[in-house]
C-alpha atoms as one frame of an Amber mdcrd trajectory, in Angstrom:
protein
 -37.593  34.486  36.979 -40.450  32.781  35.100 -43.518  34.488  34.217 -45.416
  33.111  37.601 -43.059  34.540  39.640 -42.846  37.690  38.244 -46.649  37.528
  38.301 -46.407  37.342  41.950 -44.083  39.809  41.652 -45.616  42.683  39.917
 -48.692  41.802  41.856 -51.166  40.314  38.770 -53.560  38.002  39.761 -53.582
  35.230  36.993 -57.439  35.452  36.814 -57.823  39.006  35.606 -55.557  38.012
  32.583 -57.209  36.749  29.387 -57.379  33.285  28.159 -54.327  32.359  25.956
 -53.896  28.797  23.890 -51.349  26.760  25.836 -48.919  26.735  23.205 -49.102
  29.976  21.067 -47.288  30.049  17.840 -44.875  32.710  17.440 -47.143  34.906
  15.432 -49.690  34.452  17.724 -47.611  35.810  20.418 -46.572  38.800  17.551
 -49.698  38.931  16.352 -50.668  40.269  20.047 -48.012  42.325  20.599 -48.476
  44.569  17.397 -51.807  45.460  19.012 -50.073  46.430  22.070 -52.438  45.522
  24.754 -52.352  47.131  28.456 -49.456  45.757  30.663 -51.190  43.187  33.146
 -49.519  45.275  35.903 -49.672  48.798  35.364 -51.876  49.084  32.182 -49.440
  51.137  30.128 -49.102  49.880  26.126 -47.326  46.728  26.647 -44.149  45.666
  24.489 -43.989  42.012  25.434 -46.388  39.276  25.831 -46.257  35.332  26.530
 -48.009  32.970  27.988 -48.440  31.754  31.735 -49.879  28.814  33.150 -51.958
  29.489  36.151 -52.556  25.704  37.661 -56.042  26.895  38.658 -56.964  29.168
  35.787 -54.841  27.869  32.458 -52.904  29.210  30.210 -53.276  33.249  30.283
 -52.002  35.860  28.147 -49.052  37.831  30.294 -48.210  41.369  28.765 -45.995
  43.503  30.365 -44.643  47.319  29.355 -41.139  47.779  29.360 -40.499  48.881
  32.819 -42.633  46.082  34.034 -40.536  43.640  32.168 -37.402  45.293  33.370
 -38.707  44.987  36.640 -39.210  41.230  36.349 -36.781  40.068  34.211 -36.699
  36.440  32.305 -34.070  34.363  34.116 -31.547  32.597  31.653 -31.841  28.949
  31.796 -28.257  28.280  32.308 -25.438  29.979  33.436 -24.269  33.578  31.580
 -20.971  32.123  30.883 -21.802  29.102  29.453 -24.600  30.679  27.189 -21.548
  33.206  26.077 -19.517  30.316  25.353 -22.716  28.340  22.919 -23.237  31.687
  21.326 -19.366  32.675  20.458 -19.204  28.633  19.286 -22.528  29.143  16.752
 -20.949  32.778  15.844 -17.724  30.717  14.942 -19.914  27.916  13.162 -21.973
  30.655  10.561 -18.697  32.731  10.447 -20.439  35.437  11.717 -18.842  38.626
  13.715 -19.666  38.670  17.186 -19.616  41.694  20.001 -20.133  40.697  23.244
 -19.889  43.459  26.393 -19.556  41.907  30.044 -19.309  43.868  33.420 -16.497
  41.959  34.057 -14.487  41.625  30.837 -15.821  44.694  29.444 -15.776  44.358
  24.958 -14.857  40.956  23.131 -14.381  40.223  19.872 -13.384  43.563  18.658
């Protein structure tokens, strides 16, 4: 899920969250996270934070603790196979070694 939805989700109201720049660098978005503000849903130290765009309110800081995160999970933007398949191809490219674990193939690459 994006960040709005799992907003909605975990029950933060976009307006309580502080004003963020629309694009943050990423060490703005480190920068925050070393400091380890309150989750925006449960107020525990937070481990991750990025940016969501509230269409009435702007762009807003979103930081969430770990079991907030894990509760509302990123969504990959394409398919778990396919992004498998890129990363084993740019692992091949660099010549790097690559460990993969699947529920349904269990280890590759060992």
């Amino acid at each position: 899920m994006n960040r709005e939805e799992a907003a909605r989700k975990l029950g933060v109201d976009p307006v309580s969250l502080s004003p963020a720049p629309p694009a943050p660098r990423f060490s703005e978005t480190w920068a925050r996270m070393q400091q380890e503000p309150p989750c925006s849903a449960c107020g525990r130290p937070s481990r991750t934070s990025g940016v969501l765009h509230a269409p009435d309110h702007g762009p807003r800081w979103f930081d969430r603790c770990r079991e907030c995160f894990l509760a509302a999970p990123p969504t990959l933007r394409v398919p778990p196979a396919r992004f498998l398949e890129e990363l084993r191809a740019v692992a091949a490219d660099g010549r790097l070694p690559l460990h993969t674990y699947t529920d349904e193939g269990g280890w590759e690459g060992e």
